[in-house]
N, C-alpha and C positions, 0 to 999 in steps of 0.2 A: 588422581593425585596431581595437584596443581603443580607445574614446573615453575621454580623461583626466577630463575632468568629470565623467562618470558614474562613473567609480572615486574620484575627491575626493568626491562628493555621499555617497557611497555611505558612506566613512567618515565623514562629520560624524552621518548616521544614525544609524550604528554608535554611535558618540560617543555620542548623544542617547539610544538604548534603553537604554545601559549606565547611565547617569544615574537614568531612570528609574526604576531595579530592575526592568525585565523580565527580565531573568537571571537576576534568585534564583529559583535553586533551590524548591521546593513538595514538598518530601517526604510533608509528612503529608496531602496533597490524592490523592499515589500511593498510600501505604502503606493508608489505608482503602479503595482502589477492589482494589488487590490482592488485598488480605484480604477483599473481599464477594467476590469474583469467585472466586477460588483453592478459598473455603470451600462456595462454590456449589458446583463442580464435583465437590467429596468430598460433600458434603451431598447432592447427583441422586444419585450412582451410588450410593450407601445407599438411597437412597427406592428406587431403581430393583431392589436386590436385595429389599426388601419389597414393592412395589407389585401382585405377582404376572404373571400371561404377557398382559394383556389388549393388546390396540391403544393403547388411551389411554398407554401405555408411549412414546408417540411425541412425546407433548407432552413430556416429561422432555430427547427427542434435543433440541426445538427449541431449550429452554432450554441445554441443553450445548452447540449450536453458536451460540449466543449469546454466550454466557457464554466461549468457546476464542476468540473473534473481540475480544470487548471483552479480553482477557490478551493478546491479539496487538497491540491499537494499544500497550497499556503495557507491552507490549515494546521494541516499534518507539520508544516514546520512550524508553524506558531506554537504549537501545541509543543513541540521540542524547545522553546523557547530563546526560538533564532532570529527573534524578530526585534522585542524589544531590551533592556536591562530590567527591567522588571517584570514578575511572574505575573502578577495580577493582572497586565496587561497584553500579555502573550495571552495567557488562559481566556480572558473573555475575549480576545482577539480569535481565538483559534473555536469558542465556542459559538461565537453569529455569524461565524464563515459557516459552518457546518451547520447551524439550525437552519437559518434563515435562509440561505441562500444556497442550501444543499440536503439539507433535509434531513441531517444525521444527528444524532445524540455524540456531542462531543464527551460525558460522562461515559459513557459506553464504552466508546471508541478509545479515551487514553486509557482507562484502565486494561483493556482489552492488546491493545498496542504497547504499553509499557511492558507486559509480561513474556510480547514475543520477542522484546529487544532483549531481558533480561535472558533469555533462553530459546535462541533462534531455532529452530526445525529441531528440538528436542525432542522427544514422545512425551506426551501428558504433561508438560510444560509449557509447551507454545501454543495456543489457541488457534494461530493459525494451520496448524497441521494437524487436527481437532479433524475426527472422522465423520465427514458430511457426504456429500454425494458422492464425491471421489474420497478415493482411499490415497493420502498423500502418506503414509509411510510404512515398512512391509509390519507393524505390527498393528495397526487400523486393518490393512488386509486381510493379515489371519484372522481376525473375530467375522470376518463376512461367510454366510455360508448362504446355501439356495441361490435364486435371484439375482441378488445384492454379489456375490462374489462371479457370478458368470456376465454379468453387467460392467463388473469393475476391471474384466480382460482388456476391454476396450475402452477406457477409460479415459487413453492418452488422443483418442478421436473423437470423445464428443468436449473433452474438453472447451476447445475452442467455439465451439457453436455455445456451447453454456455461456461462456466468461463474460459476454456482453449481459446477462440475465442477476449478475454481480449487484448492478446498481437496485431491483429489486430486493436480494438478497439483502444487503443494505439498508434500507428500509424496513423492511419486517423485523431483522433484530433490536433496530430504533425504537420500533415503536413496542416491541416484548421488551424491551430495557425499562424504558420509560414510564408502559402501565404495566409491569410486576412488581415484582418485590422484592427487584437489585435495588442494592445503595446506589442511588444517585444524586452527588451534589445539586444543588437548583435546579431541583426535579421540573416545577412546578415554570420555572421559566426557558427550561429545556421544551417542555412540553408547548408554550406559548409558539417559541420560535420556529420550533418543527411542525405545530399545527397550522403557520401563516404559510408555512412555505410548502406543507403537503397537501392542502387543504384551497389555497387561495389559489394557487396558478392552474391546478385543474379547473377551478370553479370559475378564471376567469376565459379560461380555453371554450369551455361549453357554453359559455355566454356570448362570446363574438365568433365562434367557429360551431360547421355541422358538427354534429355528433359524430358521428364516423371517421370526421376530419380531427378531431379533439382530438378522439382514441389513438388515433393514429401518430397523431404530435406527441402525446406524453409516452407512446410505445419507444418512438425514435429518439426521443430524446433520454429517456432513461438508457436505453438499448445503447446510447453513443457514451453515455456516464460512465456505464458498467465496463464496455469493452474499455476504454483509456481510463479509467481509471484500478479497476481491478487488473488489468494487463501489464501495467505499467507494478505494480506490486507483488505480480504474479513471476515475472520475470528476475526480481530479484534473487528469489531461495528456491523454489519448487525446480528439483531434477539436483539440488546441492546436499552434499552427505546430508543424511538424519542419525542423530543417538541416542541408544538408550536412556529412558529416565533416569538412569542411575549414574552415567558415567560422568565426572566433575574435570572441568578440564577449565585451563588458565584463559581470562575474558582476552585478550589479543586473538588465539587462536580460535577460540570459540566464535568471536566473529566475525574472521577472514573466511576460513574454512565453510562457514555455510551461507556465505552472502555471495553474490554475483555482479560483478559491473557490466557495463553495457556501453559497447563505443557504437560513434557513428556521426552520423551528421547534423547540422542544425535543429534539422525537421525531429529526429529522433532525439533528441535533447532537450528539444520544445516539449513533446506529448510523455519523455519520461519524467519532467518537472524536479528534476535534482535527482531523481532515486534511481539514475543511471550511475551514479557515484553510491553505489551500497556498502560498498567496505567501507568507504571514508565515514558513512551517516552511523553504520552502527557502533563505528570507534571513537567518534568524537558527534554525539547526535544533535549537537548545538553548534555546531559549523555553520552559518549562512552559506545558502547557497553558491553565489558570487566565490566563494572563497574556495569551494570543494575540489578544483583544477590544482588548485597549489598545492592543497592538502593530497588530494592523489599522487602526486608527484613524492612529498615526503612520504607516505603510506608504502609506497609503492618498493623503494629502493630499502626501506626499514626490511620490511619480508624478505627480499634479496635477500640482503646481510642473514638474515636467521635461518632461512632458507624455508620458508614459509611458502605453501603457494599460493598463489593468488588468481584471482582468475578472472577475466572479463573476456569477453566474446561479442558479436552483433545481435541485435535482437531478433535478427532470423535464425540465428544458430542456437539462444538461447531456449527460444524454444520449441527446436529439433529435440535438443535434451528433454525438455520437460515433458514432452508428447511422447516420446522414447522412455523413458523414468515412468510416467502414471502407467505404460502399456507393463515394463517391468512389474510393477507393483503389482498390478492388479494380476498378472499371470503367479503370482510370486514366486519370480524366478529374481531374483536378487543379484545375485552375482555379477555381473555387469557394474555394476552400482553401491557392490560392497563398498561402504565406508570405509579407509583404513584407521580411522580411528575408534570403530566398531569393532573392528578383526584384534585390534592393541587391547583394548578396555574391557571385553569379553572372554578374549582368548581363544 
């Protein structure tokens, strides 16, 4: 049963940030990070066909899967449409970030991303808490049995050794998007972008580096995508209530309650790419970045007043939780991590 005050509160907010100018737009704040980031990634693989066959060829991967991770958050906000006033140019903006220079089906991905914004760590609503290797919520657990459920005991321990393996993961459902038989808008130029960029930086690896030495570069470099960029997305919700598919609850609290911010320092600000501010993104998901510190601040004192919690923590604590939560799950033993909006909606 949706509470009317929190949907009235919720719009005087709205009101207020719009006031503000949180909403404008910040292009030329995108367009300089684009442009460092894009010209890096031509700039390495030129160092990289001079630099000669040596090991130290490895530092160039780490940088490139830095460098594909930071073009991925300024996707992911192109794609929210935080870059320009026009969609058309967000959309194909957030679409050759991601083929080209990242390797991902942007078709995929916003469909896929819209649906956990509409319904964060729901069951059978959010995509992202969709039962794959790990069991993220205790009703993905119950269906495991054999194997699969004595496996998933330990779940909150191999976690982290997985999570670098993200940027693969990535990948493969790119490329099941693109040749099956999901709807995807400009399939066929989705497929062009992703095939220059999956297809041409291996083949230009084995042409001026050993094979061994190739192998090795696109291992690490994928390996550094995956960890910062699935890390950084991973820290947002996982170890945050989950609820039943069935329970309906008013969008303010729906996406306080299961989002997570993340304080810290530059360094940690730099590699979470904006999505250290998650409550602000999922309440207002067209905030430019630049702006998301003000916006926290009104976020922040609103909940106060309702008496909402909120919640943000370091991102070594966040994910104590979430290493702590998968171990829960997968024992399912629950209780630790009862939801209290599960205990209300259930009974």
């Amino acid at each position: 049963m949706i509470a009317t005050p929190y949907v009235e509160s919720f719009l005087e907010l709205a009101a207020k940030v719009t006031d503000a100018g949180l909403m404008r737009r910040r292009p030329g704040f995108y367009l300089t990070r684009i442009l460092f980031w894009s010209l890096g990634m031509v700039i390495t693989l030129v160092a990289v066909t001079l630099a000669g066959d040596g090991w130290y060829q490895l530092l160039f991967a780490v940088f490139l899967g830095i460098a594909m991770s930071q073009l991925g958050f300024l996707s992911h906000e192109a794609a929210h449409q935080e870059i320009f006033e026009g969609r058309r140019w967000n959309e194909w903006t957030s679409r050759v970030l991601a083929g080209l220079f990242i390797g991902l089906s942007y078709g995929w991905w916003v469909d896929k991303h819209s649906r956990h914004h509409a319904n964060p760590n729901k069951e059978r609503s959010d995509p992202d808490v969709a039962s794959g290797v790990l069991a993220l919520t205790p009703e993905s657990a119950d269906r495991r049995t054999g194997p699969g459920a004595k496996l998933a005991r330990y779940q909150g321990w191999y976690f982290l050794p997985l999570l670098p393996f993200d940027g693969f993961s990535l990948h493969i459902a790119t490329m099941r998007s693109l040749l099956g038989r999901s709807r995807v808008r400009f399939r066929w130029v989705e497929i062009l972008l992703v095939g220059i960029r999956l297809l041409g930086i291996p083949l230009l690896l084995f042409l001026v580096l050993p094979f061994w030495l190739a192998v090795a570069f696109i291992l690490v470099q994928t390996l550094v995508f995956g960890l910062l960029l699935g890390g950084a997305f991973a820290a947002s919700h996982i170890g945050m209530p989950t609820v039943p598919h069935d329970v309906k609850l008013d969008f303010l609290r729906r996406q306080v309650y299961m989002s997570r911010n993340i304080r810290g320092n530059r360094l940690v600000h730099f590699f979470m790419g904006g999505l250290e501010y998650q409550i602000e993104h999922h309440l207002f998901p067209r905030t430019p970045r630049p702006n998301l510190p003000a916006l926290q601040k009104m976020v922040r004192e609103h909940c106060s007043a309702l008496g909402i919690r909120y919640t943000e923590t370091t991102l070594g604590a966040a994910y104590g939780v979430i290493i702590s939560y998968l171990n829960q799950v997968g024992l399912k033993n629950r209780d630790p991590y009862t939801c209290p909006l599960v205990v209300q909606f259930r009974g």
